[in-house]
N, CA, C and O atoms as a GROMACS GRO file, in nm:
protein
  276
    1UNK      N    1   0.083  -0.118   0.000
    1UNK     CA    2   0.000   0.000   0.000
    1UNK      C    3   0.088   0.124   0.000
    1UNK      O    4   0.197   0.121   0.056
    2UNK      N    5   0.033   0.258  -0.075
    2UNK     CA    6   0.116   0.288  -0.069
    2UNK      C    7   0.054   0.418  -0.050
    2UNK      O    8  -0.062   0.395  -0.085
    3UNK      N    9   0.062   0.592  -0.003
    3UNK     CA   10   0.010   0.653   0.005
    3UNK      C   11   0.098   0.798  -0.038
    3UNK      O   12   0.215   0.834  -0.028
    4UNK      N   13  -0.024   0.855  -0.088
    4UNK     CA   14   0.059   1.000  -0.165
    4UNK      C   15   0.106   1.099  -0.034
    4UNK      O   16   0.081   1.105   0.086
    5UNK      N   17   0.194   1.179  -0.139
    5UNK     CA   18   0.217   1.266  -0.053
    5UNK      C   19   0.180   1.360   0.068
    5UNK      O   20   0.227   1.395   0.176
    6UNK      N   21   0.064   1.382  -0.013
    6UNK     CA   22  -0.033   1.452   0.066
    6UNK      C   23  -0.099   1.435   0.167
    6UNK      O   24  -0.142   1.505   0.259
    7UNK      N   25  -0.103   1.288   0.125
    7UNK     CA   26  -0.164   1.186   0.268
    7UNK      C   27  -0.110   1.141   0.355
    7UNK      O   28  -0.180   1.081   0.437
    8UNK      N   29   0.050   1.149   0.376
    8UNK     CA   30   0.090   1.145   0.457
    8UNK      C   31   0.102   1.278   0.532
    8UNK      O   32   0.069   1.297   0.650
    9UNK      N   33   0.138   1.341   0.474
    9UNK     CA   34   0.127   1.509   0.501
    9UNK      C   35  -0.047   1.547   0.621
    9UNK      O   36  -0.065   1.576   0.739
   10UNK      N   37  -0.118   1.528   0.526
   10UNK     CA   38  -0.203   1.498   0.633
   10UNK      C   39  -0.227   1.452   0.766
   10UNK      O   40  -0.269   1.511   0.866
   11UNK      N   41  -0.183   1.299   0.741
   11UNK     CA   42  -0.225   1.228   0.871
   11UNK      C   43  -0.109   1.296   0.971
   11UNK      O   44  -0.152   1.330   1.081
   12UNK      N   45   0.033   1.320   0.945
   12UNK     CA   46   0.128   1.387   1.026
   12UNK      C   47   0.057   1.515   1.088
   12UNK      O   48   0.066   1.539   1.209
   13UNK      N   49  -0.002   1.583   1.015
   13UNK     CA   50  -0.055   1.725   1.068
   13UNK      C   51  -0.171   1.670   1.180
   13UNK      O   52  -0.181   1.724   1.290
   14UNK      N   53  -0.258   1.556   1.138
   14UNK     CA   54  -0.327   1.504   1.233
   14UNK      C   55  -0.306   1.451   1.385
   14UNK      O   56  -0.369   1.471   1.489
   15UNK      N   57  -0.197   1.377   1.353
   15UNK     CA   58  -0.119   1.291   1.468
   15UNK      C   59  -0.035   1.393   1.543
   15UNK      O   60  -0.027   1.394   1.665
   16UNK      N   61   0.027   1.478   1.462
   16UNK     CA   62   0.162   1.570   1.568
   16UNK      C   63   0.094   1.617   1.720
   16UNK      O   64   0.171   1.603   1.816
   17UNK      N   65   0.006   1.653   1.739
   17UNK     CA   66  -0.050   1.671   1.881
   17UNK      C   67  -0.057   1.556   1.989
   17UNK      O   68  -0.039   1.548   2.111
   18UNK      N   69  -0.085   1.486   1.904
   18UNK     CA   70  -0.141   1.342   1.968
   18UNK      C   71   0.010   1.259   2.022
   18UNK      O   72   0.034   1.212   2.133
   19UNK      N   73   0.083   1.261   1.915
   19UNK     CA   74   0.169   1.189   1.958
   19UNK      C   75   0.279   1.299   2.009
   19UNK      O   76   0.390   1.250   2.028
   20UNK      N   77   0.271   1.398   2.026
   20UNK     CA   78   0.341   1.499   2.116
   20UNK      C   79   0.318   1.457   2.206
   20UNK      O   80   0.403   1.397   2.272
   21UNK      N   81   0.150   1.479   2.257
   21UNK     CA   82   0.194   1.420   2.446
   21UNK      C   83   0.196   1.310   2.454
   21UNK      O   84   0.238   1.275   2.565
   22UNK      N   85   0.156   1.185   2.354
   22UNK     CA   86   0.228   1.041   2.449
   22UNK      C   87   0.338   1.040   2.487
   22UNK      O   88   0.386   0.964   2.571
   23UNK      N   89   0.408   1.152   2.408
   23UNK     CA   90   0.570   1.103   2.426
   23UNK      C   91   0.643   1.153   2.555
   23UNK      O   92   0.741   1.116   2.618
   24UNK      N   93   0.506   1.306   2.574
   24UNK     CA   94   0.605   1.381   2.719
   24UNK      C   95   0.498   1.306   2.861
   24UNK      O   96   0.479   1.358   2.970
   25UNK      N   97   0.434   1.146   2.803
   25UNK     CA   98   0.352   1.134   2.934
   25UNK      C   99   0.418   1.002   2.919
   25UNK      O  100   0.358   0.920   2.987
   26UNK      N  101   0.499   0.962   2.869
   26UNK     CA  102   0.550   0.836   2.859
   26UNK      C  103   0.704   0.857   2.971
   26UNK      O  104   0.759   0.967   2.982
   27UNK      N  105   0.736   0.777   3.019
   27UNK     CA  106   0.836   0.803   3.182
   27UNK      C  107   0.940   0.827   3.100
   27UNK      O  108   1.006   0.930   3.111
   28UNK      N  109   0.976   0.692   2.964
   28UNK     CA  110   1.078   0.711   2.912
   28UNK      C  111   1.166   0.882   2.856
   28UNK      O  112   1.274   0.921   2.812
   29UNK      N  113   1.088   0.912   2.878
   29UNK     CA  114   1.069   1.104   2.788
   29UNK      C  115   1.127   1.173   2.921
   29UNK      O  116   1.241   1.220   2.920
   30UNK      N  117   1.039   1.178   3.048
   30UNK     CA  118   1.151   1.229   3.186
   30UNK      C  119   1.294   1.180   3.194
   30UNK      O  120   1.395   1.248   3.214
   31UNK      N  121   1.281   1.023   3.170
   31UNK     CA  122   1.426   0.968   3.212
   31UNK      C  123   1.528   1.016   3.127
   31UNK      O  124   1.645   1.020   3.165
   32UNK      N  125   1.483   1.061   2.986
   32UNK     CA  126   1.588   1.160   2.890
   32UNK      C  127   1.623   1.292   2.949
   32UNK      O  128   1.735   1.337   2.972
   33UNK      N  129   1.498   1.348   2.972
   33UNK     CA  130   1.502   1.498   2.985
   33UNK      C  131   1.616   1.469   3.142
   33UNK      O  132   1.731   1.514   3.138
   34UNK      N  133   1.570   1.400   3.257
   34UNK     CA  134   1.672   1.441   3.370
   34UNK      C  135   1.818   1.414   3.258
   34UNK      O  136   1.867   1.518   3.215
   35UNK      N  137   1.883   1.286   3.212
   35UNK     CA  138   1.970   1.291   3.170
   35UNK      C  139   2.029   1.386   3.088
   35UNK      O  140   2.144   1.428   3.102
   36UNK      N  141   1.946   1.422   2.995
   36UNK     CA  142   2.003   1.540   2.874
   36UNK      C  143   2.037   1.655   2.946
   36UNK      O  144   2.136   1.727   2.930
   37UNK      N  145   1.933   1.667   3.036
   37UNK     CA  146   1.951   1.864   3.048
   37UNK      C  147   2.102   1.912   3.124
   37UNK      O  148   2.177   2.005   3.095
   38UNK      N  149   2.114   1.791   3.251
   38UNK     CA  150   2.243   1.844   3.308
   38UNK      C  151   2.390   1.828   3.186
   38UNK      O  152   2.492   1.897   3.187
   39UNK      N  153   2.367   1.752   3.121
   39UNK     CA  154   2.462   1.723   3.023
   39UNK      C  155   2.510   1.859   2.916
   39UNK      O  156   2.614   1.912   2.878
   40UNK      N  157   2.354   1.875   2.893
   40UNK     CA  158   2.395   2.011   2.806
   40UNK      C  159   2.433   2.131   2.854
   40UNK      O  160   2.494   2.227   2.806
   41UNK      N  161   2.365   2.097   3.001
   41UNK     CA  162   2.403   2.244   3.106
   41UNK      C  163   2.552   2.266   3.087
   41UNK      O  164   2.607   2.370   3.052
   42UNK      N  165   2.616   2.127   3.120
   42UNK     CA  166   2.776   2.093   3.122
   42UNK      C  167   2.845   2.133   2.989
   42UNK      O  168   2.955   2.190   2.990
   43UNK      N  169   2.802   2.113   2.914
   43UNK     CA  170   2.862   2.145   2.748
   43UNK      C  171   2.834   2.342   2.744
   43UNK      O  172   2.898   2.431   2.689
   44UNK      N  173   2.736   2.343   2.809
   44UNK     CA  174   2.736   2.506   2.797
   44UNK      C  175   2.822   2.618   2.856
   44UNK      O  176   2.858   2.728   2.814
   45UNK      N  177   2.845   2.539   2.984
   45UNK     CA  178   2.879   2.645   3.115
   45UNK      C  179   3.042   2.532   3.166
   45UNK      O  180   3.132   2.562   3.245
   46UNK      N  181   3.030   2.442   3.109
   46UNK     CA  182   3.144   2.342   3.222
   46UNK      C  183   3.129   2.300   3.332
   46UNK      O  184   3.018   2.294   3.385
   47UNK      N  185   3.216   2.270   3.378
   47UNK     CA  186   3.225   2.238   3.551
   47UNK      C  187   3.090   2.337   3.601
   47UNK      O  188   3.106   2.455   3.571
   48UNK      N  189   2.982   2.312   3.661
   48UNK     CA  190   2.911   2.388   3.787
   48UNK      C  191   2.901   2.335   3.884
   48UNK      O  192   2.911   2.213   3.891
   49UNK      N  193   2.876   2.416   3.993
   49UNK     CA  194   2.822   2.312   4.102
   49UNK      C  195   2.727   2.265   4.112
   49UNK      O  196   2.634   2.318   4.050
   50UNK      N  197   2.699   2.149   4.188
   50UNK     CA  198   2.609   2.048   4.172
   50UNK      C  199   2.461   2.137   4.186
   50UNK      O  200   2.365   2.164   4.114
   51UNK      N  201   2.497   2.157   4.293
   51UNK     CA  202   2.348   2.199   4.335
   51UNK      C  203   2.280   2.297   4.222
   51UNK      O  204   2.162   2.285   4.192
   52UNK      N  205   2.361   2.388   4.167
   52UNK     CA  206   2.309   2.475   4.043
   52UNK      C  207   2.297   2.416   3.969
   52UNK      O  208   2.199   2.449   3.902
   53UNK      N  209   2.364   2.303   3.921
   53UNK     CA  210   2.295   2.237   3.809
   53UNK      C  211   2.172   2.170   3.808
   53UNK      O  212   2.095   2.167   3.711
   54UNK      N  213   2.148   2.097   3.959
   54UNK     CA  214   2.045   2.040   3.959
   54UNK      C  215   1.885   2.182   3.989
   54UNK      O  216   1.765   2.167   3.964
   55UNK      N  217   1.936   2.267   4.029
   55UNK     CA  218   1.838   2.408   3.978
   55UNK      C  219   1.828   2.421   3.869
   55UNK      O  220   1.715   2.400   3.826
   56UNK      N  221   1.922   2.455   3.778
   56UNK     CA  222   1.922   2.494   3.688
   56UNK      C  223   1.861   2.385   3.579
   56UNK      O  224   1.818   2.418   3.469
   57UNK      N  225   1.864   2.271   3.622
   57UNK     CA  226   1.775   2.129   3.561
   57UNK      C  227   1.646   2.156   3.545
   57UNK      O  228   1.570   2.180   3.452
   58UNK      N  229   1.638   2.142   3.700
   58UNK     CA  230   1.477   2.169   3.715
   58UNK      C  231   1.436   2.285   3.620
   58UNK      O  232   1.373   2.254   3.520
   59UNK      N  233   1.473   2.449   3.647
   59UNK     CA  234   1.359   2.503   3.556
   59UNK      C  235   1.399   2.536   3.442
   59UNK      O  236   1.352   2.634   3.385
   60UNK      N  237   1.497   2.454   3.385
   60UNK     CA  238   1.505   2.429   3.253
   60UNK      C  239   1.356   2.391   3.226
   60UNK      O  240   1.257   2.458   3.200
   61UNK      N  241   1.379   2.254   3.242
   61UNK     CA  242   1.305   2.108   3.208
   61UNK      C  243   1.123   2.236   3.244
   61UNK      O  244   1.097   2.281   3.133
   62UNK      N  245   1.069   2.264   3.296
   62UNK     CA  246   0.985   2.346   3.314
   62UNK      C  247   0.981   2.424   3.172
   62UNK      O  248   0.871   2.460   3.131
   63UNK      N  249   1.107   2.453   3.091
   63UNK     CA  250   1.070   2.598   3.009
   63UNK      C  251   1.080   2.509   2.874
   63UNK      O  252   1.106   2.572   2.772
   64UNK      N  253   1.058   2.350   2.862
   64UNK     CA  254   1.096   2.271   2.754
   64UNK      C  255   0.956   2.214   2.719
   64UNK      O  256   0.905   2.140   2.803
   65UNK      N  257   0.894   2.237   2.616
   65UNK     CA  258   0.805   2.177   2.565
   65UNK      C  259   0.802   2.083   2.453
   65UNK      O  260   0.868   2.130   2.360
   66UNK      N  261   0.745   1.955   2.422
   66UNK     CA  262   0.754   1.920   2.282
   66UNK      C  263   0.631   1.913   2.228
   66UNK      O  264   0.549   1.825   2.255
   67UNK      N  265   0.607   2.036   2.123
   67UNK     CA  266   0.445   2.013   2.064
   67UNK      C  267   0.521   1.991   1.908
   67UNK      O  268   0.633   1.957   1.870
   68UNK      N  269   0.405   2.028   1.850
   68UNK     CA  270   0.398   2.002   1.678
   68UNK      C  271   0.354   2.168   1.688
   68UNK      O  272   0.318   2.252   1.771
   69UNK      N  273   0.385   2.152   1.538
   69UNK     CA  274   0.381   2.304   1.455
   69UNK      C  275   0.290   2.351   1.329
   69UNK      O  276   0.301   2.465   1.284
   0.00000   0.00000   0.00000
């Protein structure tokens, strides 16, 4: 089966909401976000101290959304 362009185009414009929040209600999606954010904090700034990073985690992760467009 095979489907035109358009129709996929479609159903994507359909689904992008939908499967936006399974993904930020699915645990696997937190267990990234704690890992990623201090990581990138580290690539940004270097060495911090702990405790600011783990602030600075938290309201990251608060100012991070994943929707569709």
């Amino acid at each position: 089966m095979t489907l035109s362009n358009a129709t996929i185009i479609k159903l994507a414009d359909a689904l992008s909401d939908d499967v936006a929040s399974y993904i930020t209600q699915d645990e696997r999606f937190f267990d990234l976000m704690v890992e990623l954010i201090p990581d990138a904090i580290h690539a940004k700034l270097g060495d911090v101290d702990v405790q600011i990073a783990a602030e600075l985690s938290m309201c990251i992760s608060e100012r991070i959304a994943l929707k569709s467009y």
